[in-house]
C-alpha positions as CSV (number, residue, x, y, z in Angstrom):
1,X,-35.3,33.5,9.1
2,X,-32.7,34.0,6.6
3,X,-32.6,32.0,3.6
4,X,-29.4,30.2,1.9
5,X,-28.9,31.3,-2.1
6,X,-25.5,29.9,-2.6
7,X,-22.7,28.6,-0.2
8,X,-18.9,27.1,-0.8
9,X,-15.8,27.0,0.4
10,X,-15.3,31.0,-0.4
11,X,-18.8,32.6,0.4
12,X,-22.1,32.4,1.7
13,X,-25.0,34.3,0.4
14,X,-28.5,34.5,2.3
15,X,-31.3,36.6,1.3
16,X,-30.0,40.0,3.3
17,X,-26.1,39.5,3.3
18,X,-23.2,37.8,2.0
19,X,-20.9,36.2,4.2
20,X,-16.6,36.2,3.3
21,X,-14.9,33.2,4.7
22,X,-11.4,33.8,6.0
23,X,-11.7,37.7,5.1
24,X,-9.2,39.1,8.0
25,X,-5.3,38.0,8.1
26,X,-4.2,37.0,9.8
27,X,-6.7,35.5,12.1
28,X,-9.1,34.1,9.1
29,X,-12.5,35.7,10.5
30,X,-15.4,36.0,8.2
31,X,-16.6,39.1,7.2
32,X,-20.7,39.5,6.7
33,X,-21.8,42.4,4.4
34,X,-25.2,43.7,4.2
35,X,-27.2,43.8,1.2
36,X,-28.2,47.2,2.0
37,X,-24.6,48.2,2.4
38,X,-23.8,47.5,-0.8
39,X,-23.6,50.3,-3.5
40,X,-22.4,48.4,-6.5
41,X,-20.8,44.8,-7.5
42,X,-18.9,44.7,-10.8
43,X,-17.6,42.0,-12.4
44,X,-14.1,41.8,-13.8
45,X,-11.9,39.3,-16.0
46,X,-9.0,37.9,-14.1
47,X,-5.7,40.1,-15.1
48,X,-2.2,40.8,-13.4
49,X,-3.9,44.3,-12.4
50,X,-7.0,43.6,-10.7
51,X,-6.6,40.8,-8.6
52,X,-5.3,37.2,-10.7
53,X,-2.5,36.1,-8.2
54,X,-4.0,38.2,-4.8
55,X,-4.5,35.7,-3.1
56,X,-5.0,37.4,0.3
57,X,-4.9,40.6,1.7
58,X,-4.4,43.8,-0.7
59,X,-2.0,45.4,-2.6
60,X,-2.8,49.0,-3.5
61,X,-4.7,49.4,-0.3
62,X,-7.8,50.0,-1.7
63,X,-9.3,46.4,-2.7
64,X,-9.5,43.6,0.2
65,X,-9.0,39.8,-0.9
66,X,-10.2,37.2,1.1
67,X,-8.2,33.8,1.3
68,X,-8.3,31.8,-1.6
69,X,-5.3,30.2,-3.2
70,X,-7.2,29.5,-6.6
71,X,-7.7,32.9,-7.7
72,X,-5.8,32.9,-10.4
73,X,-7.6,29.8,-11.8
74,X,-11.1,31.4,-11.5
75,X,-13.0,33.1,-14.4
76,X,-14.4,36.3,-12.9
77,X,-13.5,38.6,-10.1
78,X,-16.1,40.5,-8.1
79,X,-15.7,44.0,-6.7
80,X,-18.3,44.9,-4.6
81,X,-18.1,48.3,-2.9
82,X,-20.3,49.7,-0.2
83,X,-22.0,53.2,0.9
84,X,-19.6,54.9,2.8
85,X,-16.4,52.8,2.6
86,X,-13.3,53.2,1.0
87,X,-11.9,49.7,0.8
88,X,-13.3,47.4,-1.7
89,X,-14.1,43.6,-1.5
90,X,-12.1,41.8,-4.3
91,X,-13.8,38.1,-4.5
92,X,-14.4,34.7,-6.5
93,X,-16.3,32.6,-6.1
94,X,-16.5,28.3,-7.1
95,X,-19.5,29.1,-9.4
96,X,-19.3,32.7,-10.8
97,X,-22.3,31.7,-13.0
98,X,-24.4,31.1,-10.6
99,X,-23.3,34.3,-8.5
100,X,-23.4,36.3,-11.5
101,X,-27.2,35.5,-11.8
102,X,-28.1,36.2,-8.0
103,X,-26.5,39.6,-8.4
104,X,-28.1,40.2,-11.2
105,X,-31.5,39.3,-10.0
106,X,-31.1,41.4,-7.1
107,X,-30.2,44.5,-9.3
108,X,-26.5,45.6,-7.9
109,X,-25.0,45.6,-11.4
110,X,-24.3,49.1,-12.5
């Protein structure tokens, strides 16, 4: 049975995956990410150029946003990227603290 590490209105993450509310536009399905498909997650300072005001969807076609419209008032940006994939997850999160910290524990800082 899976076990809940941190849940809002932007994520969920369990002990084996992490879970993207409204990922897909424009029908606003979730996207579920295994921990073993992820290569790396780096953390980035809200700019302009990596993300600040994308608020869905992508614009270089490289990094995916999921919905949410307070991006540009969040502290960190996460882009995780995953074996085998070209596109990149761009995310925040409502406690980027407390995410920061899971990552960490679980090692997928480069």
């Amino acid at each position: 049975m899976e076990q809940n590490l941190y849940k809002d209105k932007l994520i969920e993450i369990t002990d084996i995956s992490i879970t993207f509310f409204n990922y897909y536009y424009p029908s606003s399905k979730n996207l579920t990410v295994l921990f073993s498909d992820i290569e790396k997650i780096v953390t980035k300072m809200p700019t302009l150029f990596n993300g600040k005001y994308r608020y869905w969807g992508t614009g270089n076609f490289i990094t995916w946003f999921p919905k949410d419209f307070k991006r540009s008032r969040r502290d960190k940006i996460f882009i995780l990227y995953r074996h085998n994939k070209k596109i990149r997850i761009g995310f925040t999160v409502e406690d980027s603290q407390k995410v920061f910290e899971l990552f960490l524990s679980k090692h997928l800082f480069n």
